[in-house]
N, C-alpha and C positions, 0 to 999 in steps of 0.2 A: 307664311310657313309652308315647306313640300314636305310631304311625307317621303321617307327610305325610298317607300318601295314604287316613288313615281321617277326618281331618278335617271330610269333608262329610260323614260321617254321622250319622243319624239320632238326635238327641238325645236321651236320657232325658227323658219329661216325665212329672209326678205320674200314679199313679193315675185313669183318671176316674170323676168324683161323678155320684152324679145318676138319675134313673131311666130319662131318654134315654142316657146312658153306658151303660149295666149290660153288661157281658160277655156278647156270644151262647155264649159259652165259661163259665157260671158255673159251671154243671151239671158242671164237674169238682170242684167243695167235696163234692159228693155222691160223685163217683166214686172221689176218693182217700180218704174218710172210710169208705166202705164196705166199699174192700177191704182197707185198714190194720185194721178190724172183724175180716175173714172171717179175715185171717192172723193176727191175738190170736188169734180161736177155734181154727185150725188148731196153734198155738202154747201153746195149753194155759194161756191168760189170760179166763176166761169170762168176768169182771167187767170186763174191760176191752171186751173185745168189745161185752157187753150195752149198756154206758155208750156207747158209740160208735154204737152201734145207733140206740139212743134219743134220740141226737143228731140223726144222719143222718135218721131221720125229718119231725125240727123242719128240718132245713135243706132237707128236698125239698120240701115242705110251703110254706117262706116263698120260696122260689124261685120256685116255681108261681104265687104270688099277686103276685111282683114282676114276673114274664113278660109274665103277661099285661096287668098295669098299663101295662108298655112298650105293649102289641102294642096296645091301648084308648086311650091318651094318644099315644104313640111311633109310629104304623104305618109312616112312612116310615122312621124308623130301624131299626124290627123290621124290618123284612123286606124293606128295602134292604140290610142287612146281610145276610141270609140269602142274596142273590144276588150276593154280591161276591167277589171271588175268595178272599181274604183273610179275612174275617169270617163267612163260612158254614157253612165245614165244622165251626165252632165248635159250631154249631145240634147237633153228632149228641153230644155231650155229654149232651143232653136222653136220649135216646135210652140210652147206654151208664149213664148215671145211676140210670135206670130200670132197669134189668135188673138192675143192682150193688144195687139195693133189693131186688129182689125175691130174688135170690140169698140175704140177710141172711135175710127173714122165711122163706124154706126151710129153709137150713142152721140155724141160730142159734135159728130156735120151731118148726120144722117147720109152719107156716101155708103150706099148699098152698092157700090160695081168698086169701088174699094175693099170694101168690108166685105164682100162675095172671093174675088179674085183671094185676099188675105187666106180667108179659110180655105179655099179650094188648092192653095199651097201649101195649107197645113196640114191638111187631110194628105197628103203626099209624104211630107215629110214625115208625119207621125207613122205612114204605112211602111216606108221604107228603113226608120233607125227606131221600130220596134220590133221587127224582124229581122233587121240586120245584128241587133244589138244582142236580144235576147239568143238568139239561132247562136251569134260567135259564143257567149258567154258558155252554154249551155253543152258546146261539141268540143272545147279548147281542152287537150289533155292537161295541163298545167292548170290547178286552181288554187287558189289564197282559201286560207281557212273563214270560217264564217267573220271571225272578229276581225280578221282586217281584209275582207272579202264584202264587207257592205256597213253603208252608214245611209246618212237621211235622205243622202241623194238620189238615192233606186226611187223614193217618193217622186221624184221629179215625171215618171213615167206616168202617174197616177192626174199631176198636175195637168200633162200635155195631154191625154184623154181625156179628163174634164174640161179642159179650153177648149176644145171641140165641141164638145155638149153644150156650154157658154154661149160661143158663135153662133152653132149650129140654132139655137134658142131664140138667140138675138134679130137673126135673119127671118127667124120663121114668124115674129110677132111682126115683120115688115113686110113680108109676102101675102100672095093671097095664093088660089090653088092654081095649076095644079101640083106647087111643090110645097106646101104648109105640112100638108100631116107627112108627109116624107122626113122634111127636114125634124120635124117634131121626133118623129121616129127612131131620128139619128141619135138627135139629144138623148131619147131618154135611154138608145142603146148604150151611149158613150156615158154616159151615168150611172147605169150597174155595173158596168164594165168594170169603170172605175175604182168603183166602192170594192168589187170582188178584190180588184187588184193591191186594196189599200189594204187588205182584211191578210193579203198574205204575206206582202212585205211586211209590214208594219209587227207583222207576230213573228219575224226573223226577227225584227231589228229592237223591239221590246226584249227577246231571247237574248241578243246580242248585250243589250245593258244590264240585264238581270244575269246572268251566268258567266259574263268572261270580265276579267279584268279591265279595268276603265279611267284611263289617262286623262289629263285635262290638254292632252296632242290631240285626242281621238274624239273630241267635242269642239269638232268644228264647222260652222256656221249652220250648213244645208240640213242639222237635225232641225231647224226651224219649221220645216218642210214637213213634218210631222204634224204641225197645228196648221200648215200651210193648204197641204191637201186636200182637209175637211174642211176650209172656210174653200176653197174653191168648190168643194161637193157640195157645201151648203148653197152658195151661189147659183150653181147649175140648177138646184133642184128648188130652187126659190123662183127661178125661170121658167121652170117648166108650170109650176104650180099656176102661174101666173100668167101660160099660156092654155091651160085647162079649157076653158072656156071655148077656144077654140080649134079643139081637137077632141074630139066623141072618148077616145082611146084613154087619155092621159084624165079628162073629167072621171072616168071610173077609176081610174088609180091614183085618185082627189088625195083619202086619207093614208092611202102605201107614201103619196108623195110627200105629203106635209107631213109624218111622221118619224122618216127617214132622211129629210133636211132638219128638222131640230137635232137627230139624234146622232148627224155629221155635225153641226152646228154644237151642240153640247160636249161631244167628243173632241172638238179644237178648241174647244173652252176651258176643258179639262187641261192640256197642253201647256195651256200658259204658263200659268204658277209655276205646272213643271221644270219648263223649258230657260225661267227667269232664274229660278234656283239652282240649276246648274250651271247658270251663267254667271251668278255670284260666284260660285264654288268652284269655275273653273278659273276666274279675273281676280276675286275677290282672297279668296282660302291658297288657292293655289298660284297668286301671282304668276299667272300666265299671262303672256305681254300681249295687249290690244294693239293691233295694227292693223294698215287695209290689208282686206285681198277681196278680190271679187268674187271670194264664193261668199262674204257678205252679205251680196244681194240675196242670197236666197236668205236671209233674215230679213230683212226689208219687205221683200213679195209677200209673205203673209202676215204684217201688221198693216199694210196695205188693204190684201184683199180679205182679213177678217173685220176690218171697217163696212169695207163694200158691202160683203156677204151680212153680214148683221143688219144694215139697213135695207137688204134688198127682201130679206126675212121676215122683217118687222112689217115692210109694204104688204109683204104674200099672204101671212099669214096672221095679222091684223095684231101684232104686239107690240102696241104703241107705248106699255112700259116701259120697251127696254131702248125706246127712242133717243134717250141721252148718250147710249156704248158706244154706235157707232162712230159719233165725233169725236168721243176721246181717244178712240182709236185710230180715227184720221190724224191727229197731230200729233201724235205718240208715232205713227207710220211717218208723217210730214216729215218728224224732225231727225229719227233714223236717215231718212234720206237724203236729207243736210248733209248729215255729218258723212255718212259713206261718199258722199257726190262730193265732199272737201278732201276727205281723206284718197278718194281716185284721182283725182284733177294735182294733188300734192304727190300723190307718190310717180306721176305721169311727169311730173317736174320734174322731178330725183331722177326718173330714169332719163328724160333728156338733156340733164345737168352732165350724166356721165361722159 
């Protein structure tokens, strides 16, 4: 059944083809590929992880070469896109992709001049399309009103700063000095960062569903990215916890840190229920059509890494109750990722079939 008054909304159209199309958001195939990887490994499934791994590499790999074909052939659409209210924040995918890579080649082979080189490109990119992003957004005379001027995807900014602090954490429990409490540093910088930056989209985009008008068009994928961002805050800050010990700094900010990982870690728990209820009521009540598109992935990325982040929690902070969540959260992520990775591989048929 639709309601009257959803009528004039926004209609489902195909997938788009094409290499001026391409997703400034694609770099989530990498993100949720990766950390569905990191929690097989956490999960005690090596072969799966390895197999995932070695995937994820082919797909950052053909991304990269598809990017920049856009940005060579495409410039108006690359990076007209980058400055749009709407299609920008997609660009920090790029960004959060990258560090989800390099996380793998740490954890998963222990390749610390992989896992180094990764981050130290992502630190590039996140300096260059957070500034370039925010700066266009912020000077552009023409702007979209609030309601169709921001959805879950401005979280993605929040994402690719926490991947930082992630990496940045990961490298620093494998170094010794004189770059430990530096890289430590970084972490815990890129992790208030973070959190500030979640505190103030998140209160637009909260604004955005409570006050304006709400289509089952305008409920699509990347508000996932709302429970997303706190299970990667949770993550980062389950890392650093866990890096205490060796760093003088981060030991006295023991109970700040394990206070404000539960209290990101409980705020994307909150999420959930939310986030499944609307997804009823936008597929369910609203017979709005399921189909691929790759902003999907950014649904994927956090059933993924609120698996991770729960079990990395439970290690931190010694809550061996809540030991059973995080595998039903892996296969609950696993099998999301099935079905998106059928549903991209089929609709990649259809458009080669034309």
């Amino acid at each position: 059944m639709t309601n009257a008054s959803d009528k004039d909304a926004p209609a489902p159209s195909p997938p788009p083809a094409g290499l001026a199309n391409l997703s400034p958001a694609y770099f989530g195939l990498v993100m949720a590929t990766g950390i569905v990887s990191l929690a097989a490994w956490m999960m005690d499934f090596p072969g799966l992880a390895l197999a995932l791994f070695g995937l994820n590499i082919g797909q950052y790999a053909v991304l990269w070469v598809l990017y920049v074909l856009r940005a060579w052939r495409h410039p108006r659409r690359f990076f007209g896109d980058m400055v749009a209210h709407l299609t920008g924040p997609g660009y920090f995918t790029v960004v959060a992709g990258t560090n989800i890579l390099a996380g793998q080649f740490l954890i998963l082979r222990e390749n610390l001049s992989a896992g180094r080189a990764l981050w130290l490109l992502g630190i590039l990119l996140w300096v260059c399309l957070t500034y370039t992003i925010f700066t266009a957004l912020t000077v552009r005379r023409d702007k979209p009103p609030l309601d169709r001027g921001i959805n879950g995807s401005w979280l993605l900014a929040v994402v690719a700063t926490q991947s930082l602090s992630v990496t940045s954490a990961l490298i620093a429990a494998r170094i010794g000095q004189p770059y430990r409490l530096e890289l430590n540093l970084i972490a815990l910088s890129m992790w208030l960062w973070g959190g500030m930056l979640y505190i103030w989209m998140m209160s637009l985009i909260f604004y955005r569903y409570a006050f304006f008008r709400f289509s089952p068009g305008d409920l699509q994928p990347p508000y996932w990215i709302n429970m997303g961002a706190m299970a990667i805050s949770t993550l980062a800050g389950s890392l650093l916890t866990l890096n205490a010990p060796h760093a003088p700094f981060l030991l006295s900010l023991l109970p700040f840190l394990k206070g404000f990982t539960v209290f990101y870690w409980a705020t994307g728990t909150w999420w959930i229920p939310m986030l499944v209820l609307l997804g009823i009521w936008r597929h369910g009540y609203e017979r709005f059509p399921l189909r691929y598109d790759p902003l999907y992935w950014g649904a994927v990325f956090p059933l993924g890494m609120y698996a991770a982040c729960t079990e990395q929690m439970v290690r931190a902070l010694e809550f061996g109750f809540l030991a059973a969540l995080p595998r039903v959260f892996f296969f609950i992520a696993l099998a999301a990722w099935a079905v998106t990775f059928f549903g991209m591989l089929r609709s990649l048929a259809r458009g080669l079939g034309r």
